[in-house]
LOTI-95537 format. One line per 8 residues: number of its first residue (from 1); for each residue y, z, x of C-alpha. Coordinates in steps of 0.02 Angstrom, whole numbers, plus 50000, padded with zeros to 5 digits. Each point is the difference from the previous one (the first is absolute). Layout:
# residues N
NUM = Y,Z,X; ...;
***
This chain:
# residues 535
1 = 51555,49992,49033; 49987,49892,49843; 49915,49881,50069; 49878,50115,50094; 49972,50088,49830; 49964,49820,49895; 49874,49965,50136; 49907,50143,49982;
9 = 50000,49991,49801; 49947,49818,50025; 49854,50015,50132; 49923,50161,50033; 50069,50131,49877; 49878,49941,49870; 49884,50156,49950; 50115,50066,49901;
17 = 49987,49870,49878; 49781,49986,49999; 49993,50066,49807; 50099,49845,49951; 49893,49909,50115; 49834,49994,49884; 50095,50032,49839; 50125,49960,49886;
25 = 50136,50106,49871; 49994,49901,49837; 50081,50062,49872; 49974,50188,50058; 49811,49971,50039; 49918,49964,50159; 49896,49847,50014; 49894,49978,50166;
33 = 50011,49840,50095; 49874,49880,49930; 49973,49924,50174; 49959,50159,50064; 49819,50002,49933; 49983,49822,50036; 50062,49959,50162; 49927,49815,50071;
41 = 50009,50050,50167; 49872,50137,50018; 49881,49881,50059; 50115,49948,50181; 49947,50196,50055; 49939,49992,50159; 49928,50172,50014; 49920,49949,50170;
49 = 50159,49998,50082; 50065,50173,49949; 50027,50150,50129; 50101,50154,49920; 49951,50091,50188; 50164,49938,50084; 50169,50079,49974; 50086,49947,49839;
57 = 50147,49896,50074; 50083,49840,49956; 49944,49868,50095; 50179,49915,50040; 50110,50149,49973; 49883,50130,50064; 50058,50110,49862; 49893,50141,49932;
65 = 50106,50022,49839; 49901,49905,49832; 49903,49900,50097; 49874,49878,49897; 49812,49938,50049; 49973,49811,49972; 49811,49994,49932; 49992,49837,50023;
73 = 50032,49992,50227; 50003,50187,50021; 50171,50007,50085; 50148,50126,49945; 50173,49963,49920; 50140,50117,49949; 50057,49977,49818; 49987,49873,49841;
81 = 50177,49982,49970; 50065,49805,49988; 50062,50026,50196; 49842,50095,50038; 49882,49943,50168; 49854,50017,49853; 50098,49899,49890; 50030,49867,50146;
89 = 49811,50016,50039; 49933,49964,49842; 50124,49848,49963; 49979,49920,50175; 49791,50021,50017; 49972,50019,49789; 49917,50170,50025; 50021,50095,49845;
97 = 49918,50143,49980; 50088,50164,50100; 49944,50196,50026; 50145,50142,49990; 49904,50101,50137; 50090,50139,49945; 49997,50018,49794; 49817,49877,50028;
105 = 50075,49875,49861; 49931,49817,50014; 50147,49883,49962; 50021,49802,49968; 50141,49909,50120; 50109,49922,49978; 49965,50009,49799; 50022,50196,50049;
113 = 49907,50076,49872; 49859,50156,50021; 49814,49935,49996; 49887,50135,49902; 49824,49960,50022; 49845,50123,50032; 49925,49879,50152; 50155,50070,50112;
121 = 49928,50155,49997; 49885,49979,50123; 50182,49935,50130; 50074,50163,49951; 49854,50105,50046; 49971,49926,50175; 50213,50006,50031; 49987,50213,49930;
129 = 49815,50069,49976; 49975,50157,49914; 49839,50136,49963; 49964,50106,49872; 49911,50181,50043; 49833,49917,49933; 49999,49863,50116; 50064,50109,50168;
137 = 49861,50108,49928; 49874,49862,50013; 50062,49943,50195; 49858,50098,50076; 49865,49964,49900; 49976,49829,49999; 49958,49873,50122; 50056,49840,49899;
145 = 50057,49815,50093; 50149,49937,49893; 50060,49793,50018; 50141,49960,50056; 50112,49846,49925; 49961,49921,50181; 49796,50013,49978; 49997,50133,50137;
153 = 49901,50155,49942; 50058,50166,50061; 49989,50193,49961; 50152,50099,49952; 50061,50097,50160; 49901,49896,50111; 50138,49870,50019; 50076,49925,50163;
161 = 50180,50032,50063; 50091,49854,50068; 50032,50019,50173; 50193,49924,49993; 50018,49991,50185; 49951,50181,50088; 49991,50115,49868; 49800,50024,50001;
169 = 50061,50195,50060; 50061,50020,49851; 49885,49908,49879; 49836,50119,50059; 50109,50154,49970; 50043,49946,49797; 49819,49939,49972; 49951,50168,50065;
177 = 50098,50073,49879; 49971,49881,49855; 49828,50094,50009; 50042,50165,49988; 49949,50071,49811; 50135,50111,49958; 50144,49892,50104; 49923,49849,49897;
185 = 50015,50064,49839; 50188,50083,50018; 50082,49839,50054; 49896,49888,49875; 50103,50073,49866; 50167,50005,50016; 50036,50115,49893; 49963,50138,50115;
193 = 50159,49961,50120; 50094,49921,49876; 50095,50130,49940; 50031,50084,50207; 50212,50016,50027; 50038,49961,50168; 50190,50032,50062; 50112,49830,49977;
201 = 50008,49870,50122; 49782,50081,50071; 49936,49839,50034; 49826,50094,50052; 49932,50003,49808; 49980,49803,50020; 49858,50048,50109; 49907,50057,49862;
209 = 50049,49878,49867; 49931,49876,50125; 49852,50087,50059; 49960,50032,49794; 50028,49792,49984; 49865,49956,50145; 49883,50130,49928; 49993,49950,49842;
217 = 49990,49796,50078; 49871,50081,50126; 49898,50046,49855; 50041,49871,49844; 49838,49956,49927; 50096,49813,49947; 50078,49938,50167; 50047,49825,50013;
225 = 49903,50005,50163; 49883,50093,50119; 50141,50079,50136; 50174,50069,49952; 50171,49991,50135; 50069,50182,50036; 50163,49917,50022; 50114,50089,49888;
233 = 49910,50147,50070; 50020,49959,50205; 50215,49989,49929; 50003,50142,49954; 49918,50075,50148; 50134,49907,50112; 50120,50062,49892; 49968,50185,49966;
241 = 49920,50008,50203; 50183,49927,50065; 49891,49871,50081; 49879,50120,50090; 49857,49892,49926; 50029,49826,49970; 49895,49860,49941; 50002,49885,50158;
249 = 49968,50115,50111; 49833,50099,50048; 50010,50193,49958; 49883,50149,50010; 49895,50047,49859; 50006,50172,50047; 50196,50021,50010; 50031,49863,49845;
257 = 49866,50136,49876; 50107,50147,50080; 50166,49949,49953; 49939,49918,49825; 49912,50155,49935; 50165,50118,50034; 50112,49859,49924; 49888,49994,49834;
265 = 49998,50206,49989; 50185,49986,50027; 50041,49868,49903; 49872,50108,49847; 50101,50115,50022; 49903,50085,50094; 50069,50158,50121; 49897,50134,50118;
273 = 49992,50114,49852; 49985,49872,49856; 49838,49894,50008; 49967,49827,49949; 49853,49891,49966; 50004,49957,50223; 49994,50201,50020; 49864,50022,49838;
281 = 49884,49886,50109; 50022,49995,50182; 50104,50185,50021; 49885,50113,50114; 50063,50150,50096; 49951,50065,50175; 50037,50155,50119; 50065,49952,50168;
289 = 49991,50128,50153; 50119,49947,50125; 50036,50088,50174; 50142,49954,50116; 49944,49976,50174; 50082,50039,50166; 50073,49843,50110; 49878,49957,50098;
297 = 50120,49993,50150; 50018,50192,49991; 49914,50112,50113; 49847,50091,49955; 50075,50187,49996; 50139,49915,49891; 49886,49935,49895; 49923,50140,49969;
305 = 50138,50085,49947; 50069,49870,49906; 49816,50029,49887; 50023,50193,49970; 50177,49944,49907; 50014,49983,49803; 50031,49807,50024; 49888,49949,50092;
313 = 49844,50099,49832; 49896,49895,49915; 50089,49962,49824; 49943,49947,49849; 50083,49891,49864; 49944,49922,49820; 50030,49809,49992; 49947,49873,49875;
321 = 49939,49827,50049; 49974,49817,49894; 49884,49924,50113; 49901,50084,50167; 50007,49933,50187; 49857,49984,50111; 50006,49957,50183; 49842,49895,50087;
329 = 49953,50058,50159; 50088,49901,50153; 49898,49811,50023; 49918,49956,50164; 50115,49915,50132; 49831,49913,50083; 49885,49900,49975; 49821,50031,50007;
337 = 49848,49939,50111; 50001,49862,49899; 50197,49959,50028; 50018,50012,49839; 50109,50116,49917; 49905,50152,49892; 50064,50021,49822; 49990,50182,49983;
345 = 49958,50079,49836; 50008,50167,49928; 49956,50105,49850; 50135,50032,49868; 49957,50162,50008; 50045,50023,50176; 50177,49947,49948; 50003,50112,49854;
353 = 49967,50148,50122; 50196,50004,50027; 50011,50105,49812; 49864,50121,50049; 50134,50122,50052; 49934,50050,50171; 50016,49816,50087; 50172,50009,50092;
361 = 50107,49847,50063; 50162,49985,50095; 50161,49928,49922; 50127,49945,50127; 50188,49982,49931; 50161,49958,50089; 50031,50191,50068; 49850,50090,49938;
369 = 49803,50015,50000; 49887,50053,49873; 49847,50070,49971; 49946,49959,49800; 49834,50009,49906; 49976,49957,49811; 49902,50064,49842; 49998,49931,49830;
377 = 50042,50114,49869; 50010,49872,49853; 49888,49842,49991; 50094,49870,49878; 49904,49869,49858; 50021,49868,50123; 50013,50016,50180; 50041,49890,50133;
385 = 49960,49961,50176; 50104,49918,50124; 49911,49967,50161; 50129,49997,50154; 49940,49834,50089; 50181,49954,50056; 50103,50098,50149; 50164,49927,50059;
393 = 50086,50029,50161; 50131,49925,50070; 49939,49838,50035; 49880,49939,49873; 49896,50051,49851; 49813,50044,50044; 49844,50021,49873; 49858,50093,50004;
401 = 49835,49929,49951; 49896,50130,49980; 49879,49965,49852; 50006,50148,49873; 49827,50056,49934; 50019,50050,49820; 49901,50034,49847; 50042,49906,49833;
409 = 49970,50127,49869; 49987,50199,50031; 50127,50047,50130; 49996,50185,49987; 50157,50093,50052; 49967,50166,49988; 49996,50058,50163; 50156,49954,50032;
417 = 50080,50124,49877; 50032,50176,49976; 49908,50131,49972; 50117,50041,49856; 49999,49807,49950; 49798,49984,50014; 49976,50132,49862; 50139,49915,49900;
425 = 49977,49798,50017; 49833,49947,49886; 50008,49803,50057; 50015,49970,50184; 49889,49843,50014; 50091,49830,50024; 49933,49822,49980; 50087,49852,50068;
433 = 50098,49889,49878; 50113,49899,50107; 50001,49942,50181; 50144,49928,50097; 49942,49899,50165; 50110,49932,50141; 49918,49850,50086; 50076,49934,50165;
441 = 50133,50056,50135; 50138,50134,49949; 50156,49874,49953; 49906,49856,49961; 49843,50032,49891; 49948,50014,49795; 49972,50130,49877; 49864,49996,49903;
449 = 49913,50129,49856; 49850,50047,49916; 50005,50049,49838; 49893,50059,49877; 49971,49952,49811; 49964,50126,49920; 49941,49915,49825; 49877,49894,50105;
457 = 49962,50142,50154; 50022,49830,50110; 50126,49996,50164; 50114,49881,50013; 50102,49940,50168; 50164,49912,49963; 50111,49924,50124; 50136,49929,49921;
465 = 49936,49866,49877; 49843,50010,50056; 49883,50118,49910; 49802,50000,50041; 49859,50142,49947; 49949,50107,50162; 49825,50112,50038; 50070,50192,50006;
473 = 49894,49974,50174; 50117,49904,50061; 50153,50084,49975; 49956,50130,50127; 50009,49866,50136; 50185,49966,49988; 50152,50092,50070; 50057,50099,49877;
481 = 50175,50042,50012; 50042,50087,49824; 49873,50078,49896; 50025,50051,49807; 49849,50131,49926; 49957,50085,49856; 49927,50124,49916; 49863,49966,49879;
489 = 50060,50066,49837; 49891,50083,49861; 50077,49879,49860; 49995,49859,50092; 49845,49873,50004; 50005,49840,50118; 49835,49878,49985; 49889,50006,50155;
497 = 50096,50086,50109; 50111,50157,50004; 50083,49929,50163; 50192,49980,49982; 50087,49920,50172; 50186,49999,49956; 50109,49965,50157; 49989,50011,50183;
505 = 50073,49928,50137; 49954,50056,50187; 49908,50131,49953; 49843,50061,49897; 50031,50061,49807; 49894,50068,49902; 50006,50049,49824; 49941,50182,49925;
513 = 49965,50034,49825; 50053,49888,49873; 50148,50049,49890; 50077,50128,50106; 50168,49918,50126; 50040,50080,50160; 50098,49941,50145; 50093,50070,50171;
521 = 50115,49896,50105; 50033,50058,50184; 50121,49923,50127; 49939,49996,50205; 50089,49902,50143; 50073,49901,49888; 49859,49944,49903; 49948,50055,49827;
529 = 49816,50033,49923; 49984,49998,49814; 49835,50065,49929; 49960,50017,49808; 49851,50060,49887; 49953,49967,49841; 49906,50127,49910;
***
């Protein structure tokens, strides 16, 4: 146990001792360092070389307890201590100058003394960035290309996601979000989950404090360079998922922005009766008429009499939803004169005509069949679409490739509510702000999205690092599998357009009015829809 304890005071217990560091007790006074100010080394920074996006572990004893940066090849070390691997580092390849990626002090090795100079600043920014209210303000309403240290120019929030091995599922669905207003400007400060108590040993809240990090990377006017790794991010999705969704293996969009957005209202703090900032914008509500059918096995006369009975009524139940479901109509099996298959497209419209509250469909279970139709009573600030192009069986995955038809801006939705709701709800437009696409076959394709910027009014498609400008014409053209809308809002001004995509993926979403968040999430055969507006 001595010996154990020595160690520790000798290589890695040294933070407790960082005052001393860059000053000195002399007779009662303290006198800083005089190297401190004037450290020779500043010059070997290689700022080229640095990536703060990976998790903060020593490289040799894959520790995650105070772990330093070495500025001059990039790579990670746990301690300063005279034992310490940073120590051994900067003795063995004379690299001197180290970052405490936790307190962000610079320090000299092996002379072990704190470097204060002003030109870090710019290190410590990139490792933790942080806004002010002015500047979240300001996202919006500007269209400005910043400089990266690399030479690459690039627009904040219009950055590429490293695609690690499979993970583009995932990437698509936190760019999506990344571009949501009022989800933007909660996690860029952290001050407004800091302070959220989560029961001991909840490992869920690291979802947030690592969805806040990649935001605020997503959206850092200063980046080293023009594309930022979720990888912290994707770890704590393996983590807090139990390995549902994992980074080399392909996932679903669909079920990967189903299980995140319930995690983050959890992990908020969030309940059925206490909202958070995932209910404040995506939280519609619905009415759902349900009416238990006979089996169809039954005779006639006992079906009939079956019908007269209490159970088998039409009922009627309130349910709220995150995101909406719509199914395509069933693909050709032949091919045409031509032997060519037909690509068969339809109206989003026609979809939408499952809300109208008159259109009924039949839901099969294990035991039981039902009867339902659906009617929004509540249209959220953002809503969003997911279009069901995927049905499994027992045997294999199969997509549909039906080509949605949808508008970019103006989606009205009012027909699909209430009468009560009609004379209620003031914004029921949407206009598209994000776009999720699935290109190839079911277990083997990419994700892609559209995005759009709304400081420049330009779209944007990203797949992973790759980010190129789009024509809104084109975006119709794709196979949308999760749409994000909004609704145009009466404070809000975007240049040149009022369009808005925000996320989609198999389906067609479109945004209402600006300002105002809605959203409804419904679960079919095993496959969920998420729809949400934007007013």
């Amino acid at each position: 146990m001595i010996s154990l304890k020595r160690e520790r005071e000798d290589g890695f217990d040294d933070d407790d001792n960082e005052d001393g560091v860059a000053a000195k007790v002399v007779r009662g006074r303290v006198v800083e360092d005089r190297r401190s100010r004037h450290c020779p080394y500043l010059d070997t920074i290689n700022r080229s070389v640095l990536d703060f996006d990976f998790e903060k572990l020593c490289s040799i004893s894959l520790s995650h307890i105070n772990v330093y940066a070495c500025l001059i090849c990039g790579k990670y070390f746990q301690g300063r201590g005279l034992k310490s691997h940073a120590y051994t580092h900067s003795v063995q390849f004379t690299h001197h100058v180290f970052l405490n990626l936790h307190t962000l002090k610079f320090y000299c090795l092996p002379d072990n003394y704190e470097i204060i100079d002003s030109s870090l600043e710019d290190i410590t920014y990139v490792l933790k960035p942080t806004f002010t209210k002015q500047h979240i303000a300001g996202l919006d309403k500007q269209g400005k290309l910043y400089r990266a240290y690399d030479g690459t120019t690039y627009l904040p929030g219009i950055v590429g996601l490293n695609n690690i091995k499979a993970n583009d599922y995932a990437n698509v669905v936190l760019q999506a979000f990344s571009n949501v207003p009022p989800l933007r400007n909660y996690f860029l400060e952290e001050e407004n989950y800091r302070g959220i108590r989560r029961p001991p040993g909840d490992i869920m809240f690291l979802l947030v404090q690592r969805f806040g990090e990649l935001m605020r990377k997503l959206w850092n006017p200063r980046n080293f360079k023009a594309h930022v790794s979720p990888h912290e991010m994707l770890q704590a999705v393996v983590l807090c998922s139990k390995k549902n969704f994992q980074i080399t293996k392909q996932g679903d969009a669909v079920d990967f922005m189903t299980w995140f957005l319930n995690a983050l209202h959890g992990a908020l703090g969030g309940t059925k009766k206490k909202p958070s900032i995932i209910t404040k914008a995506f939280q519609g509500s619905m009415r759902i008429f349900s009416k238990k059918l006979p089996h169809p096995d039954l005779l006639p006369e006992e079906k009939e009499a079956l019908l007269v009975t209490e159970e088998y009524q039409e009922q009627m139940s309130e349910s709220t939803f995150l995101f909406l479901t719509l199914d395509l109509p069933t693909a050709p099996l032949y091919k045409d004169e031509k032997e060519q298959l037909i690509i068969p497209q339809v109206p989003l419209f026609n979809i939408l005509g499952k809300f109208n509250g008159s259109t009924e469909k039949e839901y099969k279970t294990y035991k039981e069949n039902f009867l339902k139709r659906f009617q929004l009573t509540k249209l959220p600030p953002y809503l969003v679409f997911c279009i069901k192009r995927f049905t499994k069986n027992n045997f294999f995955v199969e997509k549909n490739p039906t080509i949605v038809n949808f508008p970019i801006t103006n989606v009205d939705l009012r027909e699909y509510l209430t009468e009560e709701a009609q004379a209620t709800e003031k914004n029921t437009t949407y206009d598209l702000v994000a776009n999720v696409v699935h290109d190839g076959k079911p277990t083997e394709g990419a994700y892609r999205i559209h995005v759009l910027h709304h400081g420049t009014g330009k779209w944007y498609e990203m797949q992973d690092l790759q980010v190129t400008d789009i024509l809104p014409q084109m975006i119709t053209l794709s196979e949308a599998y999760i749409q994000a809308k909004s609704t145009p809002h009466t404070g809000y001004c975007a240049p040149q357009t009022i369009t808005e995509p925000f996320l989609f993926c198999g389906t067609v979403h479109y945004p209402a009015e600006r300002g105002h968040t809605s959203g409804n999430t419904i679960s079919m055969k095993g496959c969920t829809w998420s729809a949400t507006m934007l007013r």
